[in-house]
N, C-alpha and C positions, 0 to 999 in steps of 0.2 A: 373888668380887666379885658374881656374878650371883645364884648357891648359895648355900644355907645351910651354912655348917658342919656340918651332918648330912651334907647330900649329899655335899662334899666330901671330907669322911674314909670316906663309904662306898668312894667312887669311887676313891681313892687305894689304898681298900685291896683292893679288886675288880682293880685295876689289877697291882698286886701279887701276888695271890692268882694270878691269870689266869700272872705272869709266872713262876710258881714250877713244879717236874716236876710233870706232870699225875699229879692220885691222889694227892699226900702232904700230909697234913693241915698247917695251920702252926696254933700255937697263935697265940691273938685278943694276947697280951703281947708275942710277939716281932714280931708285924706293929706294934703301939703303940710298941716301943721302934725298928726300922727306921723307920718314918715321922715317928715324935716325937709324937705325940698321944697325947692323954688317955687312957690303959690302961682305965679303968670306963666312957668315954664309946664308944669305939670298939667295947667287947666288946658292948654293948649296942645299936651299930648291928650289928653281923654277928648276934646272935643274933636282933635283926628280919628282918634280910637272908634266916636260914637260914630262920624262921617264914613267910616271903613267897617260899621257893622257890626263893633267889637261889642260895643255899648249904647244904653238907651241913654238919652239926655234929657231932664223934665225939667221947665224954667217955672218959676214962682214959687209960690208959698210950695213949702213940700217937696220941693225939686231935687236935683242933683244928679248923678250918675247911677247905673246898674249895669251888671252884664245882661248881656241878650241870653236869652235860653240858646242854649250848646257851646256859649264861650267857655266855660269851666273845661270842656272838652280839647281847647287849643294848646299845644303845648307850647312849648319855649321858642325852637324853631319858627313856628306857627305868627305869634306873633312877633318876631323879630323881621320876619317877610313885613308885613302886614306894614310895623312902625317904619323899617328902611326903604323899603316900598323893592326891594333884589333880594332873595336869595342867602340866607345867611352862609359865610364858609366859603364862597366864591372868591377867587382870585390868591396870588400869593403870599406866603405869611411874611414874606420881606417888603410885600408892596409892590415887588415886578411886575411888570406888565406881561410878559410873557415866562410863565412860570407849567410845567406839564410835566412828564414822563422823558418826552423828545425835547425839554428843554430848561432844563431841572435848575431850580436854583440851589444852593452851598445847603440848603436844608429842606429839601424837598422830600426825601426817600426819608429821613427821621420824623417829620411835621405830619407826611401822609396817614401812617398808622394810628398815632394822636388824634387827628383831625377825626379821623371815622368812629375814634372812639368815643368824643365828644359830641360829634355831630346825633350819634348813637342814645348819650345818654339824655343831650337839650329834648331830642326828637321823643323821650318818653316821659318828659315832664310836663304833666299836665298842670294846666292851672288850678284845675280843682284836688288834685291830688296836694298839690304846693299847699292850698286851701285850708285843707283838712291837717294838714301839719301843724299848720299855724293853727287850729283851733285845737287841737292834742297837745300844743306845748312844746311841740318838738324844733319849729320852725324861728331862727330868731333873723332881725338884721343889725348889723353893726353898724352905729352911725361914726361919723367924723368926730374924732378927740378919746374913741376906745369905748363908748359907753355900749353899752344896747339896752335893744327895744323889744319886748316881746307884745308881738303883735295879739291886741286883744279883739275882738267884736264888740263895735259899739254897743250901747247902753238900745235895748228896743222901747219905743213910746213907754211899753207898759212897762219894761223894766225902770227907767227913768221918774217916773211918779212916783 
């Protein structure tokens, strides 16, 4: 709603990455078909992701994605910087170009209070905090057509045997 569709499948998928044993790489396909999004669109944010530090990228046998040590640490904010490459919350909520105090637009003085307070709560969402939700059960996402998905931790080597 707020997000671009970039951010949001980053974040979903950071969310995930975050919730899987630390250190085992997931391929960019199997996190697209667990979440349901676009496989070319999604590889293509995490391989920004790893290019920006968010994430390690390992090609071949064994490969795929991980968070870097202290991504868990990032919050919502965080990486919405990161994936938009500005600031998130900048500019007016109507799209004006010149939008301020001395130039207020029809919902500025209502939008203002909001805006701090959401900027407030992205800014203390961590990814690993989101993380640990999703492995408590508490954390779900609603996919397109009403179903959901609770996000589980893949299967480890040794659990899969």
């Amino acid at each position: 709603m707020l997000l671009s569709k970039t951010s949001e499948y980053a974040l979903q998928a950071l969310i995930y990455l975050a919730a899987q044993p630390e250190g085992e790489p997931v391929l960019s396909r199997d996190i697209s078909d667990y979440l349901r999004v676009p496989a070319q669109y999604l590889a293509k944010i995490l391989q920004d992701l790893a290019k920006r530090g968010v994430l390690d990228s390992f090609k071949g046998r064994g490969g795929g994605f991980v968070l870097r040590p202290g991504a868990d640490q990032m919050n919502i904010l965080d990486i919405v910087e990161v994936v938009e490459g500005q600031p998130f919350g900048q500019g007016c909520v109507l799209g004006l170009k010149a939008c301020a105090d001395e130039t207020a637009c029809p919902v500025h003085y209502q939008w203002k209070p909001l805006k701090a307070e959401v900027m407030s709560l992205l800014g203390k969402q961590t990814i690993g905090s989101m993380a640990e939700a999703v492995r408590a059960g508490r954390y779900r996402i609603h996919l397109p057509g009403g179903s959901e998905l609770h996000i589980r931790p893949l299967a480890t080597k040794n659990q899969a045997s």
